[in-house]
C-alpha positions as CSV (number, residue, x, y, z in Angstrom):
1,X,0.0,0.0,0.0
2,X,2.9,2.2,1.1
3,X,4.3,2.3,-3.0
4,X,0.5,2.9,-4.1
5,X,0.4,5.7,-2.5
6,X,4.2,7.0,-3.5
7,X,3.0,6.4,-7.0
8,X,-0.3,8.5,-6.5
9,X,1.9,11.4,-5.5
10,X,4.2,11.4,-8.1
11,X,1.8,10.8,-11.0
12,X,-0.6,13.6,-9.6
13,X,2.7,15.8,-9.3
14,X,4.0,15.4,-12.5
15,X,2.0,17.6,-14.6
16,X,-0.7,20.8,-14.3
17,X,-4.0,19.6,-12.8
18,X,-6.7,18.8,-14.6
19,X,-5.2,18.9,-17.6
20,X,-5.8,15.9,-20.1
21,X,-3.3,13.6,-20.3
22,X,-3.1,10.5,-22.7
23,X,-2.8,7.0,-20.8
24,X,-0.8,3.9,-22.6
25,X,-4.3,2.9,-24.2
26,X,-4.9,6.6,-25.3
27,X,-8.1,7.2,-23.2
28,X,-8.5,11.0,-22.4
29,X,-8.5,11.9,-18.5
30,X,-9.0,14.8,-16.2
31,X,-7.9,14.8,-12.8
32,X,-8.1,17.9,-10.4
33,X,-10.3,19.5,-7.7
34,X,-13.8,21.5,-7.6
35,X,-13.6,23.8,-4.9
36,X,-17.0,24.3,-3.0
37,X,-18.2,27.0,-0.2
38,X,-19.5,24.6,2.5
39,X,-22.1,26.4,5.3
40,X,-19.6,27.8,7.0
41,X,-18.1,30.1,3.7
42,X,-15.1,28.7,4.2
43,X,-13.5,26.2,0.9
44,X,-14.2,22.6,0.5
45,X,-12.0,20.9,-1.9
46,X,-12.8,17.2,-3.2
47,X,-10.4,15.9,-5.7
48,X,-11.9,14.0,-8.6
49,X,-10.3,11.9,-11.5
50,X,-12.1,11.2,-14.6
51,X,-11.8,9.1,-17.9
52,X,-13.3,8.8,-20.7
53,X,-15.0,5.6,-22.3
54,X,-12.8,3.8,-24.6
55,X,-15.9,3.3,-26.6
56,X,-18.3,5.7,-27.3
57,X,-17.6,8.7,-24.6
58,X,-20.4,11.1,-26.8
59,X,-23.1,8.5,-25.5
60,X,-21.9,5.9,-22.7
61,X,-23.2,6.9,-20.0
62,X,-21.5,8.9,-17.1
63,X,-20.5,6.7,-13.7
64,X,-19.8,8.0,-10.5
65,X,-17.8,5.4,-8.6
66,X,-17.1,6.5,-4.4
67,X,-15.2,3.9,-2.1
68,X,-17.1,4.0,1.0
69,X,-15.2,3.5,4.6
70,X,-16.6,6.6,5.6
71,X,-13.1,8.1,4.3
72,X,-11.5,5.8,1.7
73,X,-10.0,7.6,-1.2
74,X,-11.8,6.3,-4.3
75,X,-8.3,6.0,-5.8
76,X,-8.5,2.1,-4.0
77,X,-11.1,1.3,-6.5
78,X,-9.3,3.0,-9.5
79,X,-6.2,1.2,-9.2
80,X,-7.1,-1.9,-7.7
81,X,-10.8,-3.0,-8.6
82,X,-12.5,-1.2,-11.8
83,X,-10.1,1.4,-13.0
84,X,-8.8,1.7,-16.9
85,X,-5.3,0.5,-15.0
86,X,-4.3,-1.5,-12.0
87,X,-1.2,-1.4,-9.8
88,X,0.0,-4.8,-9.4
89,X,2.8,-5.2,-6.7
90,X,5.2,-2.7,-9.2
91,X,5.2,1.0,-9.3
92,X,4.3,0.1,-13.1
93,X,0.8,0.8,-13.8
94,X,-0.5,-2.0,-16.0
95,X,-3.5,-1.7,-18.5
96,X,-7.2,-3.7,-16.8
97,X,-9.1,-4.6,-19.7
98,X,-12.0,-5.4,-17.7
99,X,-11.8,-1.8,-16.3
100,X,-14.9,0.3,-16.5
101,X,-14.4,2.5,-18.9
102,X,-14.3,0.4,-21.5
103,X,-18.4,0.8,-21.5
104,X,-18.9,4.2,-19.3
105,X,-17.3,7.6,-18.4
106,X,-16.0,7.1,-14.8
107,X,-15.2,9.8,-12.3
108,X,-13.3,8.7,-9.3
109,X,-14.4,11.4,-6.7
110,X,-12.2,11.7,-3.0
111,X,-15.3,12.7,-0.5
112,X,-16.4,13.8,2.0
113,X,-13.6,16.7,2.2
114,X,-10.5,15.0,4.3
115,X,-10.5,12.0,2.0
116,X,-7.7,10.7,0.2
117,X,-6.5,14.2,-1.6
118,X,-9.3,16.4,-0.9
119,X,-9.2,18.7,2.2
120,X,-11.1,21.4,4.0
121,X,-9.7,24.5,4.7
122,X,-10.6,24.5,8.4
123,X,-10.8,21.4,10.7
124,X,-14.1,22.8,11.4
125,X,-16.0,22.1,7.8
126,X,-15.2,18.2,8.0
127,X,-18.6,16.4,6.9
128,X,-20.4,14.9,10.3
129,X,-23.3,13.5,8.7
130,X,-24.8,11.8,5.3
131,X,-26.9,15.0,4.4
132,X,-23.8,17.4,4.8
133,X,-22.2,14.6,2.4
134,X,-24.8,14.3,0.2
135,X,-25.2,18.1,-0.7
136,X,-21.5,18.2,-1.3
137,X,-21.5,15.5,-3.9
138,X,-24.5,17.5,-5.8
139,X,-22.5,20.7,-5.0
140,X,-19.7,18.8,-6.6
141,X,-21.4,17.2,-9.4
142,X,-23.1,20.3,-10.4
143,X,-19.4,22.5,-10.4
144,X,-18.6,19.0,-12.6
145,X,-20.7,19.7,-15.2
146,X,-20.3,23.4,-15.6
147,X,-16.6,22.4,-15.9
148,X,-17.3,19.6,-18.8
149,X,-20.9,20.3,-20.1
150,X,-20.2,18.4,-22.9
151,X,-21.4,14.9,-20.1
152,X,-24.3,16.6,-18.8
153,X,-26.9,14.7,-21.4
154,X,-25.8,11.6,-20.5
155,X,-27.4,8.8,-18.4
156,X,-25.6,8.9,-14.8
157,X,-25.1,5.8,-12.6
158,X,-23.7,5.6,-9.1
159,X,-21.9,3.1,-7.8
160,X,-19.9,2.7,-4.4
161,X,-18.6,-0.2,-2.1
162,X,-18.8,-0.1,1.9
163,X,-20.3,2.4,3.9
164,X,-21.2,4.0,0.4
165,X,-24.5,1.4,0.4
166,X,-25.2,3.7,3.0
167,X,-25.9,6.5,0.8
168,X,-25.8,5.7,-2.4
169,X,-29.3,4.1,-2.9
């Protein structure tokens, strides 16, 4: 786990954020954060990374994919359940054909604020309950698709393991 995330740092340090970079298979990806104003005015920032289908990214539809816990980083599920590519005991990533975006758009989202690479900018705006989380997540998805309106007519399913059954039905 300890070179997971080593490798996380340095591929999310190597470039500008959310800027599109091609992968070995060539699919297009964002990766970055979308800054909210939580109750108390002061920033939320959840860190989100997105690819595109390899298929038909005009018209697959859009899936939201959160790793529950409460407070796993989605990033688990990205590189070592459904994500385009999988680390495999090397700092290599290597290519997961049975990864999800070969049929859907997939955005990997870091929430509530404190997760994984997302943060708050006081200790005092950390999510305490599901309806604090849940209108973040809109907040977020909403600030999403202002960002990249080209995704906002297609269907959108969301998925989540753990303590995400909790809130995801």
């Amino acid at each position: 786990m300890k070179e997971l995330g080593f490798f996380l740092l340095l591929f999310i340090s190597t470039g500008p954020i959310a800027a599109a970079y091609p992968w070995p298979d060539n699919v297009t990806q964002y990766k970055g954060y979308i800054d909210l104003q939580s109750k108390g005015g002061v920033g939320v920032h959840l860190f989100y990374w997105f690819f595109e289908s390899r298929s038909e990214p005009s018209t697959d539809p859009l899936v939201i994919w959160l790793t529950g816990g409460p407070g796993c980083s989605s990033e688990l599920g990205l590189f070592l359940e459904n994500g385009p590519f999988i680390i495999n005991g090397t700092s290599t990533p290597t290519y997961n054909p049975y990864g999800w975006n070969s049929f859907a758009n997939i955005i990997y989202i870091d929430q509530p604020g404190g997760t994984g690479f997302s943060y708050v900018d006081k200790p005092s705006e950390y999510v305490h309950d599901e309806m604090q989380l849940a209108m973040d997540l809109w907040n977020m998805m909403l600030a999403f698709y202002e960002k990249y309106p080209k995704y906002t007519k297609l269907d959108l399913y969301i998925f989540g393991e753990s303590y995400a059954g909790h809130y995801v039905p």
